[in-house]
N, C-alpha and C positions, 0 to 999 in steps of 0.2 A: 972132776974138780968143779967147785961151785963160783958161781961169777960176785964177784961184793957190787954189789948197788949200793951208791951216795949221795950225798943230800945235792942236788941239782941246782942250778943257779939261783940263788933269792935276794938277788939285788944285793941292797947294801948290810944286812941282818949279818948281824952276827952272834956267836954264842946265845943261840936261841934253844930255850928248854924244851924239851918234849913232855906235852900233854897229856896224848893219848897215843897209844902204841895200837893198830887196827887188828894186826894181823898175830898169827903166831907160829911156831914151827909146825910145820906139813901144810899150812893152808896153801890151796892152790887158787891161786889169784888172777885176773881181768888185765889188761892193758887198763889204766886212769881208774884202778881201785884204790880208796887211801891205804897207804904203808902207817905213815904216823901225823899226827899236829903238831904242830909249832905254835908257840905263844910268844909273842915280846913285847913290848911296852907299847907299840904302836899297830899292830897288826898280830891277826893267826891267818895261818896256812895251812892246807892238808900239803903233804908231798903225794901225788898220784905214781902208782909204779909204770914204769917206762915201758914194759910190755906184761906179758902173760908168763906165767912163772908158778914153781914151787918154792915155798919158802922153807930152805935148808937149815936155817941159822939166824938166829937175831943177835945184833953185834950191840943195840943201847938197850937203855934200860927208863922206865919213867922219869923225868928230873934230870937224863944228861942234857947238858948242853950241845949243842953242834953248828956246826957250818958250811958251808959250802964244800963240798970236798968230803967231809965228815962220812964215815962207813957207817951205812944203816941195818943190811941185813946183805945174806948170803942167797942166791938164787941157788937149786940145781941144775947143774951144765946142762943136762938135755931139754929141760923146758923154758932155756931163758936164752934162746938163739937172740943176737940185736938187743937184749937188754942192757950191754956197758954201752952201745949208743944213743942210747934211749936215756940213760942214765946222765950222759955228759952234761947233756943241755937242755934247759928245759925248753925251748925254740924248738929243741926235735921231737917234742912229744906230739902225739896225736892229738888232730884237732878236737877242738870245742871244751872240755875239761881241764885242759891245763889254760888256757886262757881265762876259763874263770878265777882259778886257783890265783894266776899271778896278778888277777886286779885285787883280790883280797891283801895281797903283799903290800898295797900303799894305800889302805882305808887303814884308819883309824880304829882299833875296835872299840866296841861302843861299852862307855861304863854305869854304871849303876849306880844312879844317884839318889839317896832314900829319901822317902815322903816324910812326912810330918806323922802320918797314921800308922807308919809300919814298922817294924822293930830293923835298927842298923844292921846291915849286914855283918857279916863275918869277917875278918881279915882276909886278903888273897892270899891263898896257902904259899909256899913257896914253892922254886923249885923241885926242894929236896921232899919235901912231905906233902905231894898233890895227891886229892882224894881220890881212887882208885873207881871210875866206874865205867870202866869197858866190861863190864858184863851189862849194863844198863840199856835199853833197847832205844837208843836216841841216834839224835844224829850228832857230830865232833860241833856243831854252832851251840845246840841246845848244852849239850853239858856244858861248854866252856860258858857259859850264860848262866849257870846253877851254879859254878864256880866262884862267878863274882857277884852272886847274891849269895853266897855262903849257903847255898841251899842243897839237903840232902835228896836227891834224887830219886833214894828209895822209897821215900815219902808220896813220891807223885803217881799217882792212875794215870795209864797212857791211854789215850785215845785215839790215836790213830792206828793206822794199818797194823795188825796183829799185834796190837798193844804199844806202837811205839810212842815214845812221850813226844809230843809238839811244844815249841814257845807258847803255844797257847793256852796249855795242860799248866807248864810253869807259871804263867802268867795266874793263869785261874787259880791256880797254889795260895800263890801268893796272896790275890784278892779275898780269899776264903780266909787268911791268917789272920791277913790287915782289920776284917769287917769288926770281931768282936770286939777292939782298939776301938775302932769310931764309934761303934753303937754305944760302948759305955762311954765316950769322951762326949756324946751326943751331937758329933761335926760330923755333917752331912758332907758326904763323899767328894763332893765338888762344890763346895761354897766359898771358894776362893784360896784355899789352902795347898791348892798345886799338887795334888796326889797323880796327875799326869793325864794322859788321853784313854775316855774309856773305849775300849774293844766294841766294832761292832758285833750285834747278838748274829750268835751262826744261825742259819739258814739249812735247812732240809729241805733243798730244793726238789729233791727226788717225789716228794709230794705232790707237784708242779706237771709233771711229764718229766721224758726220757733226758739225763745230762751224761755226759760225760767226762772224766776227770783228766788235765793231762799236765805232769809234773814241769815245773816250772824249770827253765836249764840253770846250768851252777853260775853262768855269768849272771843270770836276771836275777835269783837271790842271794849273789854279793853284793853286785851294783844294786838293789833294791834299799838294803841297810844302809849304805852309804847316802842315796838321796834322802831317804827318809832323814836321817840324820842333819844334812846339810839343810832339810825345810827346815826342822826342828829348831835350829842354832842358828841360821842366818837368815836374819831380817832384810826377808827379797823388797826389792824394788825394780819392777821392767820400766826402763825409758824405750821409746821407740821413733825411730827417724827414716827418711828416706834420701837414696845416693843415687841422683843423675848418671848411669853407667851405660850411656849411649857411645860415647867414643870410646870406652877401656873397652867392651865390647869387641868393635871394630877391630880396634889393636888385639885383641886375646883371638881371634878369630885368623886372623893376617900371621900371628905368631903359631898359634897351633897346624896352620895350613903349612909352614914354612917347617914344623919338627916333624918332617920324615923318621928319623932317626929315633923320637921318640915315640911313633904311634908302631914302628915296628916292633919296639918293647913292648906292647900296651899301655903306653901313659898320652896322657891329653896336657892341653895348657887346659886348663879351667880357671874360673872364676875366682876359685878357693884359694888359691896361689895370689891372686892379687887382692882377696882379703885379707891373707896372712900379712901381705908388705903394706899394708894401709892400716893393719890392729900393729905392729909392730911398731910406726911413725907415731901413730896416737899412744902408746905404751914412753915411747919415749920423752913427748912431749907432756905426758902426764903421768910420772911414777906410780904413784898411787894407786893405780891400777895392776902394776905388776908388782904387787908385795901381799905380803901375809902376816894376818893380826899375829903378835908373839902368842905364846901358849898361859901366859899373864894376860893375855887382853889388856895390856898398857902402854905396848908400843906395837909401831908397823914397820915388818921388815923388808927396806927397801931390795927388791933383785937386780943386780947390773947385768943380768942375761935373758935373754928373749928366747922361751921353750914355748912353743905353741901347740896346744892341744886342739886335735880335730876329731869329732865322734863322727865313729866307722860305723854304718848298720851291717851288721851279722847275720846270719839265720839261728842265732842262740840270743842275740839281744846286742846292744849298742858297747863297742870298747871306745876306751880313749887313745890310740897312741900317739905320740907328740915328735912333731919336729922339732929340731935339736939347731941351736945357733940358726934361726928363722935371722936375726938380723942382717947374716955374713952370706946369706942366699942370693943368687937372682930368682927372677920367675921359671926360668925353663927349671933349675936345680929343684926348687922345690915342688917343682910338679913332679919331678923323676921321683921325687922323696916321697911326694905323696902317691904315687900309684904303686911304687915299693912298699910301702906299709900297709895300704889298703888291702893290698894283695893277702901280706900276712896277716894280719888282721880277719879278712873272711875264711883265710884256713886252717886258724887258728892257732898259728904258729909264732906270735908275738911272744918276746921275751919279757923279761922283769924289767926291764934298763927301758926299753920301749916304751915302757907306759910311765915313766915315773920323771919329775924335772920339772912338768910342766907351769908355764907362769900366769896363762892366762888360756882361755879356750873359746873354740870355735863351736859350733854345732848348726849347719845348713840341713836345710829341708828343701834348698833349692830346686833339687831331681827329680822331688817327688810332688811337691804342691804346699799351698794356704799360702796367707797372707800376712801373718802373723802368730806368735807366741813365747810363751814364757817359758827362755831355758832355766835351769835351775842349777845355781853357781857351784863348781868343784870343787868344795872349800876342802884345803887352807887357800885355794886362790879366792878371787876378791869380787871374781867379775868373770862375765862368759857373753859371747856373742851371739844370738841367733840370726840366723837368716833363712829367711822365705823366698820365697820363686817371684825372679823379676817380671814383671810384664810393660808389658807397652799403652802407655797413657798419653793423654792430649795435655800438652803443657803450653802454659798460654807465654810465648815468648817478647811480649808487647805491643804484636800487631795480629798477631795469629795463632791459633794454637796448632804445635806440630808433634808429628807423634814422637815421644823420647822412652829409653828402658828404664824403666823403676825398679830398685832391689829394695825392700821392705828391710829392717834391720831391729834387734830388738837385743838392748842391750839390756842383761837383767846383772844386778850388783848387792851387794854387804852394803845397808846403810849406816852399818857400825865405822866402817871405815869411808864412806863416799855418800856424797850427796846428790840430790837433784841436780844442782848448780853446775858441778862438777860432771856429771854421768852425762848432761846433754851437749857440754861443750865437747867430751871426748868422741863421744858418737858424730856433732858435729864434723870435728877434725876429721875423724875417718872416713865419713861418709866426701867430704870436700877433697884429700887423696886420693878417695875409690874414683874420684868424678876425671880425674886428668891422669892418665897416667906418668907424666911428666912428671907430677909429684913424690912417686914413689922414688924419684932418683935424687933428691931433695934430701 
């Protein structure tokens, strides 16, 4: 008898259409091969299957809708041992591809907005009547991208590996379509008319000496589109300050010395814990900061909850996952919270709910070094924090200079919503909490 594999946990989605269907009866499938895509108005997903398996039965079809729970396809019993566990939750899938999968769940996918030079796209097909091209030798990002330029696929010369089409192939499609538009309109390709960013010219480096190629993991080109994005649309501004954290020091030192209890778990008090309770203070004292522009771009919507985003490094690339109620924390709690997620986070075991909430974010480089830099905001949030590795300086106390710890701070913000004026008082604030601990209980 065959095992039914189900649409595994996708956050808050619901009745989401299926795109692309991967597989088909008799294929014999990979642990974190795609089954099917998901599309919705704010995000696509691949569903990665839960283990190694034959595929006995496919139970949708292109254009169903589905949900959590929803029956996707039949394994056969003997090649699908651990695939209904696998299947439950997407927390139990194997690391590093399903983590990528479920930061795609809370990006925005990106849409297509035409130039003045190129002919309007196509309508987005619907559910029921999406254009069929799993025979096509692409990847589920590039079709879904031909989709919303209305663009036939059959059309395009693949260039890459044994022919398959890249964004770049599309893009070059395209450029080749738009040219004889401009040449007879006689407007030069970039003379102010916004037809977008030109591609840089590829390179045949192999000409050079010996290179080698090594593919990029699935979190670095989700999270890639999304930053890209976020530069694109929000007009960055880095303020940058410095926080006197010679005594919090002291005290995080005295307090980690004292959590027996937690370094037998493997968690630390760190430093990050009492940046979360000092960006929370300044969050309160300056809303504005924890809101997000409406999807009008005509009002800001204020959050009355404190969800703190802290980027994990990986050995697949940088996730976000976020503590949850940062306001109703102390410091030991949210250090437990933070070596718990960290944990999942490097094994890749983060869920969809894990990463999603967040109101404002962290990003330290404390562990590793420099002095400064420019994080780049996780829009729909507004604002994100970086920090650099404190060092020890001579600070001149009025009679003498004595050595004190400096933590470098570098707040980078949306000046669509937030100003100069504004961005240096809150960094102020935070840095003037980070400086007493006292303060955090305030």
């Amino acid at each position: 008898m065959g095992i039914e594999i189900q649409i595994p946990d996708i956050g808050d989605f619901k009745d989401i259409p299926i795109i692309e269907i991967h597989v088909k009866e008799g294929d014999t499938i990979g642990p974190d091969d795609p089954l099917v895509s998901l599309e919705s108005d704010k995000a696509t997903m691949d569903v990665p299957s839960p283990s190694a398996g034959v595929v006995e039965r496919i139970l949708v079809k292109l254009g169903d809708k589905v949900s959590e729970g929803s029956p996707l396809l039949v394994f056969k019993g003997e090649a699908s041992q651990g695939v209904v566990k696998g299947a439950e939750t997407a927390a139990d899938a194997p690391a590093g591809a399903d983590s990528a999968a479920l930061l795609a769940k809370q990006e925005p996918a990106p849409s297509a907005t035409p130039t003045p030079n190129s002919a309007p796209a196509a309508p987005a097909p619907s559910a029921g009547n999406l254009p069929d091209f799993s025979q096509i030798h692409a990847s589920p990002g590039v079709r879904r991208l031909a989709r919303e330029l209305g663009l036939d696929l059959t059309a395009v010369k693949g260039t890459g590996e044994k022919g398959r089409i890249t964004k770049e192939d599309v893009k070059g499609h395209l450029t080749r379509a738009a040219a004889p538009a401009a040449a007879a309109s006689g407007t030069a390709a970039f003379s102010g008319g916004g037809m977008g960013i030109p591609e840089i010219p590829a390179v045949d480096f192999a000409k050079f000496g010996p290179i080698e190629t090594l593919p990029l993991s699935r979190i670095k080109k989700i999270s890639g589109a999304h930053l890209h994005r976020s530069w694109l649309n929000v007009p960055l501004v880095t303020h940058q300050d410095e926080s006197d954290i010679t005594e919090t020091d002291t005290y995080r030192k005295e307090l980690d010395a004292q959590g027996k209890e937690l370094k037998d778990k493997g968690y630390r008090v760190t430093l990050l814990a009492f940046l979360i309770k000092a960006a929370v203070s300044a969050l309160r004292k300056h809303p504005e900061f924890n809101a997000s522009l409406s999807p009008e771009k005509d009002a800001l919507i204020l959050k009355r909850y404190y969800n703190i985003g802290v980027a994990v490094d990986t050995p697949d690339g940088l996730v976000v996952p976020v503590i949850k109620e940062a306001d109703r924390k102390g410091l030991v709690e949210i250090s437990r919270d933070l070596g718990a997620i960290s944990a999942k986070a490097r094994d890749g075991k983060l869920s969809a709910a894990d990463m999603q909430g967040a109101t404002f974010s962290i990003s330290s480089l404390g562990g590793i070094g420099g002095t400064a830099f420019t994080p780049l905001v996780n829009a729909p949030e507004v604002a994100i924090l970086g920090v650099a590795r404190a060092k020890m300086s001579p600070v001149w106390n009025g009679t003498a200079f004595t050595p004190r710890l400096i933590v470098p701070l570098s707040l980078s913000y949306d000046h669509r919503v937030i100003d100069g004026a504004l961005a240096a008082r809150f960094t102020r604030h935070l840095a003037h909490v980070l400086e007493d601990v006292r303060r955090l209980v305030v």
